[in-house]
C-alpha positions as CSV (number, residue, x, y, z in Angstrom):
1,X,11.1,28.1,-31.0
2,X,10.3,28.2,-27.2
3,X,12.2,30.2,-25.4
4,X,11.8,28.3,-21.7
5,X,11.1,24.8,-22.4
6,X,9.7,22.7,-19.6
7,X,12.2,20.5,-17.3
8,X,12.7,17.8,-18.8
9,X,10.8,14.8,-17.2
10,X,8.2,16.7,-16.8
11,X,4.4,16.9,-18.4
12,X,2.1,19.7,-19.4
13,X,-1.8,18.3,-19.5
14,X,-4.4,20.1,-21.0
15,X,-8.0,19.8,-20.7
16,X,-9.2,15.7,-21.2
17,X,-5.2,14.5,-20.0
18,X,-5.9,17.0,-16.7
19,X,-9.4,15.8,-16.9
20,X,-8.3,12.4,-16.8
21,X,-5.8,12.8,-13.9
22,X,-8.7,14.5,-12.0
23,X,-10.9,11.8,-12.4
24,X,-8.1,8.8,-11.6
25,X,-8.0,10.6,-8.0
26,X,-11.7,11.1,-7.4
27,X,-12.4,7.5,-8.0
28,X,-9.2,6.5,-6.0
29,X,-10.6,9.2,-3.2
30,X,-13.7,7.0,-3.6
31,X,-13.0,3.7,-2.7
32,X,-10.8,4.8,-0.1
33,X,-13.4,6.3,1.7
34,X,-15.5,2.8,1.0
35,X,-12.3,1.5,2.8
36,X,-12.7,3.8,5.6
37,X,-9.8,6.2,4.6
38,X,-9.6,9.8,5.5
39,X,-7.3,12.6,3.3
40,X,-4.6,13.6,4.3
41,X,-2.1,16.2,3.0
42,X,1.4,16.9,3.6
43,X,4.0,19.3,2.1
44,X,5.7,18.8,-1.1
45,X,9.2,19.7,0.8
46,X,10.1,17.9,3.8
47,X,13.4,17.9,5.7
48,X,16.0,15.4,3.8
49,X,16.8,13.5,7.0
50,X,13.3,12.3,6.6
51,X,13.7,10.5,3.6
52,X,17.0,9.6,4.6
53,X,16.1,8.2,7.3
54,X,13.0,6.2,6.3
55,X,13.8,4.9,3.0
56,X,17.2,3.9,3.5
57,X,21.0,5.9,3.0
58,X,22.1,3.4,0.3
59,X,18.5,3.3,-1.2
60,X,18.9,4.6,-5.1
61,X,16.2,7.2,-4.1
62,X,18.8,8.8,-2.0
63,X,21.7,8.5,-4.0
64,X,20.8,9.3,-7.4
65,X,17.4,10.5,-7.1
66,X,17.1,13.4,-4.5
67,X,16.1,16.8,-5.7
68,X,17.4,18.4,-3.1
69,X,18.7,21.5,-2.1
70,X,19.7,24.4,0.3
71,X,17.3,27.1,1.6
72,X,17.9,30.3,2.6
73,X,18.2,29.3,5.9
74,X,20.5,26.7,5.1
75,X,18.7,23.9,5.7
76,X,18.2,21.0,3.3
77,X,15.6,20.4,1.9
78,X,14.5,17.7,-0.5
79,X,11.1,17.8,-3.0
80,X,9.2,14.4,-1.5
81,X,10.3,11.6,-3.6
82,X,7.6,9.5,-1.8
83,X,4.3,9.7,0.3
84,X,4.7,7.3,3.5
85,X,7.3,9.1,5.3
86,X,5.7,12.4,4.8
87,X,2.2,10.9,6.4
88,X,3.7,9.4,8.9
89,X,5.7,12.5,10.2
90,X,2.3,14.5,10.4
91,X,0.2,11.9,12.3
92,X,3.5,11.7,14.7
93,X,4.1,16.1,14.4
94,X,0.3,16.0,15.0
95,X,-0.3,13.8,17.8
96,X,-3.1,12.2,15.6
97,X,-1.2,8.5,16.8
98,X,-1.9,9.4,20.6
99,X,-5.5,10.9,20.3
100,X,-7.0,9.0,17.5
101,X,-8.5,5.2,17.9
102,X,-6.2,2.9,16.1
103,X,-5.8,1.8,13.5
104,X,-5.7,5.6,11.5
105,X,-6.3,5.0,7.6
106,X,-4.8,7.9,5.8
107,X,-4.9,8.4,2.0
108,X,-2.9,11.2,0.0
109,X,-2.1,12.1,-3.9
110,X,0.1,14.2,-5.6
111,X,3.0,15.5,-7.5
112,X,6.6,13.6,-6.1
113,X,10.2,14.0,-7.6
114,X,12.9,11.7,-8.4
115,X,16.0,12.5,-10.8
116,X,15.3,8.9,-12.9
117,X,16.4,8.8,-16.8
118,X,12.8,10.0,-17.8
119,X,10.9,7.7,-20.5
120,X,7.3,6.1,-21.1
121,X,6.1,5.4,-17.7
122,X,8.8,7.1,-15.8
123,X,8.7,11.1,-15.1
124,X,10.9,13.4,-12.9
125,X,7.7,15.0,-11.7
126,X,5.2,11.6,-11.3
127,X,1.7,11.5,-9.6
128,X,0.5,9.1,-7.1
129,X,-2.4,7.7,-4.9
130,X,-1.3,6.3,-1.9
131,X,-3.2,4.7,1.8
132,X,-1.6,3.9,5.1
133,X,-3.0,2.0,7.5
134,X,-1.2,2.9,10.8
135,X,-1.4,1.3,13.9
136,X,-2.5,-2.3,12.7
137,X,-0.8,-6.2,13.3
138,X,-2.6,-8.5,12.1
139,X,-2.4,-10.3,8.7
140,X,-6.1,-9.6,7.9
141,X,-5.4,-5.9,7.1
142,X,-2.5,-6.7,4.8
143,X,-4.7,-9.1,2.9
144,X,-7.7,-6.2,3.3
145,X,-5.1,-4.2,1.6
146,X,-3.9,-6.2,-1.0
147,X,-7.4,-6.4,-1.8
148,X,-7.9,-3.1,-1.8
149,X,-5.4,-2.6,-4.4
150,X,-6.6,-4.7,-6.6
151,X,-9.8,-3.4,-6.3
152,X,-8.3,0.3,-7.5
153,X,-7.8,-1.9,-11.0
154,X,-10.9,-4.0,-11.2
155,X,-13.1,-1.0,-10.9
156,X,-11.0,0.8,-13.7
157,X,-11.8,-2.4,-15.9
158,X,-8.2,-3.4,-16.1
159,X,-6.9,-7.1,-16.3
160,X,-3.4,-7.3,-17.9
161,X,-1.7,-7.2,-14.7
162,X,0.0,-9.9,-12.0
163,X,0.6,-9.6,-8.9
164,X,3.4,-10.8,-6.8
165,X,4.0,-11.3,-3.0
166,X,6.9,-12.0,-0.7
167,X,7.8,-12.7,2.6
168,X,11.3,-10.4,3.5
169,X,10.9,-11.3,7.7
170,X,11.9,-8.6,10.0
171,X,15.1,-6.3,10.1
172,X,16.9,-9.7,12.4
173,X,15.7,-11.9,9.7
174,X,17.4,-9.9,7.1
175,X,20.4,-9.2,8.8
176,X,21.5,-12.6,8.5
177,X,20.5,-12.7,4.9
178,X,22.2,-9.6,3.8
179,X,25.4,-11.0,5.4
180,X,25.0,-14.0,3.4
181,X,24.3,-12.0,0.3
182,X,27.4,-10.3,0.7
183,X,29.5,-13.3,0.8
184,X,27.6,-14.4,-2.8
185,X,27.8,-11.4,-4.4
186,X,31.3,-10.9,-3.8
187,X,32.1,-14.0,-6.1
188,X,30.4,-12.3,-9.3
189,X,32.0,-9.0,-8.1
190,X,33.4,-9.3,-11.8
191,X,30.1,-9.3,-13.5
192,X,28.6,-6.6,-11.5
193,X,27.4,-2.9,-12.7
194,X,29.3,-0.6,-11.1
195,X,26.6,0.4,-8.7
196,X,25.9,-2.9,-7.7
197,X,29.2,-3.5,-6.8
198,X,28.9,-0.2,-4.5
199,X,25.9,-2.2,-2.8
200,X,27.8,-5.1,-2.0
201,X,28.9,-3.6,1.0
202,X,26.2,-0.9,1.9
203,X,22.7,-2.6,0.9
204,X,23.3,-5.9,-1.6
205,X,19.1,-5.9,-1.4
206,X,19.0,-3.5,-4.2
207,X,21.1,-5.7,-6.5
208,X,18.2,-8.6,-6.5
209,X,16.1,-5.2,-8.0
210,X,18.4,-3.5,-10.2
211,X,16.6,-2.4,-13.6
212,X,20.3,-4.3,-15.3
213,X,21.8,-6.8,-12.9
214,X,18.1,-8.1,-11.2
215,X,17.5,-9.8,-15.0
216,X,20.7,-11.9,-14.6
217,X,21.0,-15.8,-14.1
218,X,23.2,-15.5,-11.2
219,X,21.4,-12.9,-8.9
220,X,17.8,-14.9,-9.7
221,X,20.0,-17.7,-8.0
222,X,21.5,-15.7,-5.2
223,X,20.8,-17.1,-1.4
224,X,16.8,-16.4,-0.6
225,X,15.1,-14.9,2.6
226,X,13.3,-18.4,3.6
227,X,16.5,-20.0,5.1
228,X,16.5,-17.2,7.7
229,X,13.2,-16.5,8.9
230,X,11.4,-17.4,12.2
231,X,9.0,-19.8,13.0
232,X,6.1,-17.3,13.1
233,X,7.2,-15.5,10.1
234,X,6.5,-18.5,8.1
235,X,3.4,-19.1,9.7
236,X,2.6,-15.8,9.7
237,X,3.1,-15.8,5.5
238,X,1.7,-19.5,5.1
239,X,-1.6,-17.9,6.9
240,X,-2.0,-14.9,4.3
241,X,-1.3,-16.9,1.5
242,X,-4.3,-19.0,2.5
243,X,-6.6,-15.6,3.5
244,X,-5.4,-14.4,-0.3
245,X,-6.4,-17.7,-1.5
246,X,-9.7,-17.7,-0.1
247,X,-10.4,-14.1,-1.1
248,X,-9.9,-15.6,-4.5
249,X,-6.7,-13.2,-5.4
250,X,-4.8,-14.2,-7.7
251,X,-1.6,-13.7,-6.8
252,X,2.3,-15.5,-7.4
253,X,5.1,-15.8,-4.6
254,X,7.9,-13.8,-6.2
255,X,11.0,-14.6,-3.6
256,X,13.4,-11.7,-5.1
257,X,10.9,-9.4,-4.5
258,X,11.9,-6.6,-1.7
259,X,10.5,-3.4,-3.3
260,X,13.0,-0.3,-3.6
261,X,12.7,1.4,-0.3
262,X,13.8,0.0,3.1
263,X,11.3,0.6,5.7
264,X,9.7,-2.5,4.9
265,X,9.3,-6.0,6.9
266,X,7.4,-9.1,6.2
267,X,5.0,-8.5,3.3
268,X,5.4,-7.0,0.4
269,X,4.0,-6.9,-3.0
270,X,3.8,-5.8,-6.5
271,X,0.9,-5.4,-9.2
272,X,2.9,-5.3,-12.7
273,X,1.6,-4.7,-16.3
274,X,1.6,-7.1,-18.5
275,X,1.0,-4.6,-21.2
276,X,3.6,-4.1,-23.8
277,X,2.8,0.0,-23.2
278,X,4.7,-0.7,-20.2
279,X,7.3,-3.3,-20.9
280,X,9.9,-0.6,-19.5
281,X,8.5,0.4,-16.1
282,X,5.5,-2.3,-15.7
283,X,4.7,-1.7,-11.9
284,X,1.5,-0.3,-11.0
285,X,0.9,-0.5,-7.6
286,X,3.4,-1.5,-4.8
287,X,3.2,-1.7,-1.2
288,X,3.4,-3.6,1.9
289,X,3.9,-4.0,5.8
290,X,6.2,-2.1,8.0
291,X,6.6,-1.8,12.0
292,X,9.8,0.2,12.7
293,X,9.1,3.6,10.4
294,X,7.2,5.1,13.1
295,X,9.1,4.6,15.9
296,X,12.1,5.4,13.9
297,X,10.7,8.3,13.0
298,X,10.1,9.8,16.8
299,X,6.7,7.9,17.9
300,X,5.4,5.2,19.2
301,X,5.9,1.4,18.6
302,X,3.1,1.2,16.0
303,X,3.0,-1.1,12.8
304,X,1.5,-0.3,9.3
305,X,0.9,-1.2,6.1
306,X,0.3,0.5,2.9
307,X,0.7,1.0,-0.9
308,X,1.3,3.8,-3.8
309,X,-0.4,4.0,-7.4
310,X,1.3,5.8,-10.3
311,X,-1.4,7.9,-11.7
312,X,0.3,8.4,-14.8
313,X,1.5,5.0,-16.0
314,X,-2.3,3.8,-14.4
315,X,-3.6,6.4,-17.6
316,X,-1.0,4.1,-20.0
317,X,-2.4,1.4,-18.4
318,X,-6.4,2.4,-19.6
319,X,-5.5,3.4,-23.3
320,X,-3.5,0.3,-23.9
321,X,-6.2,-1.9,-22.5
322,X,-9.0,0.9,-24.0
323,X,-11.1,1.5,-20.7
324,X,-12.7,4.4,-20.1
325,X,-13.1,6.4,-16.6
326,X,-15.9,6.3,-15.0
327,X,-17.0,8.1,-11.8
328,X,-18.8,6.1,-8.7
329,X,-20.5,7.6,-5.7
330,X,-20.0,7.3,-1.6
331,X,-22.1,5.5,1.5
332,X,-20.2,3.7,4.5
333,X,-20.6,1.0,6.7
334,X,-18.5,-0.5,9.6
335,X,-18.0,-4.7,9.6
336,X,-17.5,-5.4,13.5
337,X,-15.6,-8.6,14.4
338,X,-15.9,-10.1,18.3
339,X,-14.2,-13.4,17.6
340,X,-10.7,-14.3,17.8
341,X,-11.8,-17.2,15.3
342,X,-9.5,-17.2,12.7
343,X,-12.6,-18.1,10.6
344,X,-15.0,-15.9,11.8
345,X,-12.3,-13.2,11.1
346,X,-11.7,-14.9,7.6
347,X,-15.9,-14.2,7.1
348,X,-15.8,-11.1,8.0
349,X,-12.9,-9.9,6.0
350,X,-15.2,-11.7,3.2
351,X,-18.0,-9.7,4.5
352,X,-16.5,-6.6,4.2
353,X,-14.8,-7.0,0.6
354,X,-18.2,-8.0,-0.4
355,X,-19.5,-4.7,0.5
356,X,-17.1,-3.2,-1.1
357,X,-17.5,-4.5,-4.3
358,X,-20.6,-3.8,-4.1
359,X,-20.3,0.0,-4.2
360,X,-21.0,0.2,-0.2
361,X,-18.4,1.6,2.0
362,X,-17.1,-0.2,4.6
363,X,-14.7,0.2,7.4
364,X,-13.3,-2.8,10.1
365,X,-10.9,-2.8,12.7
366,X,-9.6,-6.4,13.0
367,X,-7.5,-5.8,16.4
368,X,-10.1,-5.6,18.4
369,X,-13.0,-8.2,19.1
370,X,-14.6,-5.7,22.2
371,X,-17.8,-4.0,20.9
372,X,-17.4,-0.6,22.4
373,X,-14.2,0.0,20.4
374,X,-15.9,-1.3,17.1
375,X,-18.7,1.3,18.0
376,X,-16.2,3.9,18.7
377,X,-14.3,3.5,15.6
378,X,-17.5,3.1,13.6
379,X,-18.7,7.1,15.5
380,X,-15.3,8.0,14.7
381,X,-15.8,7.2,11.0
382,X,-19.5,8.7,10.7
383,X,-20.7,5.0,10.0
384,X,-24.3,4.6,9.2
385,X,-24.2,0.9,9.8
386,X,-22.2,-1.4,12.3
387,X,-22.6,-5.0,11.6
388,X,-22.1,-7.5,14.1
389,X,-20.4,-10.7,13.2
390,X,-19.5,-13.2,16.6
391,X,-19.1,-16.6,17.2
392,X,-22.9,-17.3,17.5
393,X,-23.8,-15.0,14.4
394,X,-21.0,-16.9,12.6
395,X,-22.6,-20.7,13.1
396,X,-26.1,-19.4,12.8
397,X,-25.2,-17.8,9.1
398,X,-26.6,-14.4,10.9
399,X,-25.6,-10.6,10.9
400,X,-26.3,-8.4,13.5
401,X,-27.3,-4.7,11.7
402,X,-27.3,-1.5,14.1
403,X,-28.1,1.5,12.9
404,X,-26.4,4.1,13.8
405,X,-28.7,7.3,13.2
406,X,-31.9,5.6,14.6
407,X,-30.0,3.6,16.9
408,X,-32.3,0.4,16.3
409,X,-30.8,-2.9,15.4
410,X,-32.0,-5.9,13.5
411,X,-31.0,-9.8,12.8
412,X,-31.4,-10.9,9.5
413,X,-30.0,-13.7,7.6
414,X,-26.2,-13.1,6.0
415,X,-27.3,-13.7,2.6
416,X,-29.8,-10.5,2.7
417,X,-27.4,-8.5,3.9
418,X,-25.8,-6.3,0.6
419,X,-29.9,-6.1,-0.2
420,X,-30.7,-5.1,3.5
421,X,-27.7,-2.4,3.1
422,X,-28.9,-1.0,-0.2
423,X,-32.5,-0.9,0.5
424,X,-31.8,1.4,3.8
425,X,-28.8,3.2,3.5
426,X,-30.1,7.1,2.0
């Protein structure tokens, strides 16, 4: 009998199950570089105030889930139980927000901690891919990312999955709808967990997601977000709905949806299984918007969006659906936008995802419609290509192609362009 067996929550993984973890990240690595998204790497410890902080004092993760302690300096200090707050503390520590052009697209993976009841699809010690986009407002990124995400499964060869959205409005919005949740919630007090009944008071948000109470009639029925949101949060949601549409993604609007962790505003989603492998613990991929953590977090008003994978229930995911993993290589390309439009923006966030799906890496910045700081980003990202999409490209069905290395450029019809690409990019 072994002597010292491992924690419990934890996995060894020998040979093809390290191979396959290996492989998960390179291809992630991949398309996040064909989404213009540089590594980044933070510790595994971080100060607990951190995660305190960003994800939220009533959040289960801080509650229940810290592995945490004191170091010989007496400081505490808490195993990352997440990867946002982390990245977002070292491109603030760094002074990578002040000297880099915005937006910055980070991606990271690897081991984080949370004291859950382990079982199939849910460890103490967990692995995950993760992007952040920071520095970005506009709804074409978080439909960019959404996109992304799903392009993470498609390119596995996965397909029993959903994806949800929601609109959750800004920390105002929500204000007022936590107060009226309160009031709801304390009429079912009776029929509460007993950790629900703790969030009453201190976060009822997580009571429309608890693993128990979240299933029952009552809470499905409890007040919703759209009564208290602005004007241009609705239109704001109404507009990515339609870019989502268009992108063909297909997605549901789930409106008791607010994802686990309370740096979020505005978007959010959710890519579930709908394998039986992971009836338990079915979400794959979760993300959204958020515009306070950064300035919370001692920097600069900046908003971002992002998402996490789960590497391991992603590897339940590809043996219940039998797919094997396959490796893909790297070029890049930047998709410049100079129109305000909201259609020539919609073509060229078509532009780019068609690139991207066709195994050429591509970069945008959709903030910007001056063409020194698309050339700027695109030097700043090593682009071999920038292509030029404006008002009079967009009614003549034309791309503008410059290339970077010979610094020649070239019209040619928008149809030819993933051919154009492929036939000239070495």
């Amino acid at each position: 009998m072994i002597k010292f067996p491992k924690i419990r929550g934890t996995e060894d993984r020998f040979d093809l199950d390290a191979k396959n973890i290996n492989t998960l990240t390179d291809i992630f690595s991949y398309l996040a570089k064909l989404n213009g998204y540089k590594r980044m790497i933070t510790p595994i410890m971080e100060n607990a105030d951190l995660f305190i902080r960003s994800v939220g004092d009533s959040s289960d993760i801080v509650t229940k889930e810290f592995y945490d302690f004191k170091d010989k300096g007496d400081r505490r200090v808490v195993l990352r139980p997440e990867g946002t707050a982390g990245v977002i503390r070292a491109l603030i520590e760094e002074k990578l927000i002040y000297s880099k052009q915005l937006p910055i697209k980070a991606y990271y993976f690897g081991p984080m901690f949370r004291y859950e009841r382990p079982q199939s699809g849910r460890l103490r010690q967990f692995n995950q891919f993760g992007i952040e986009c920071v520095g970005t407002n506009n709804l074409y990124d978080d439909a960019d990312m959404l996109v992304f995400a799903n392009n993470c499964l498609k390119t596995l060869g996965l397909k029993q999955y959903t994806i949800s959205i929601n609109n959750i409005g800004n920390f105002e919005s929500r204000k007022k709808w936590i107060n009226e949740l309160k009031k709801y919630f304390k009429k079912y007090e009776k029929e509460l967990t007993e950790d629900s009944i703790k969030r009453i008071n201190t976060n009822p948000l997580r009571i429309l997601d608890d693993k128990i109470d979240g299933k029952k009639e009552f809470v499905k029925k409890a007040p919703k977000i759209d009564s208290f949101l602005s004007k241009e949060e609705i239109e704001y949601f109404d507009e990515l709905t339609k870019v989502l549409k268009g992108l063909n993604v297909d997605f549901t609007i789930d409106k008791t949806l607010v994802r686990g962790l309370d740096y979020y505003t505005n978007f959010v989603f959710e890519i579930n299984s709908t394998s039986d492998a992971l009836k338990g613990q079915p979400t794959l991929v979760g993300g959204g918007r958020y515009s306070y953590l950064v300035k919370e977090l001692g920097g600069t008003d900046l908003s971002c969006c992002g998402f996490a994978i789960g590497l391991e229930r992603m590897l339940i995911q590809l043996a219940a659906e039998k797919q094997e993993i396959i490796k893909p290589d790297s070029i890049d390309v930047c998709v410049a936008c100079l129109s305000s439009d909201k259609m020539v923006k919609f073509t060229a966030l078509m532009i780019s995802n068609l690139l991207k799906l066709s195994k050429i890496s591509c970069i945008s910045n959709f903030d910007s419609t001056k063409i020194e700081k698309h050339f700027k980003y695109a030097k700043d990202n090593n682009a071999k290509f920038v292509v030029i999409i404006g008002d009079k490209e967009y009614k003549e069905n034309k791309l503008l192609i410059k290339d970077q290395r010979s610094l020649t450029q070239k019209e040619i019809p928008a149809n030819d362009l993933v051919k154009y690409l492929k036939d000239n990019i070495k």
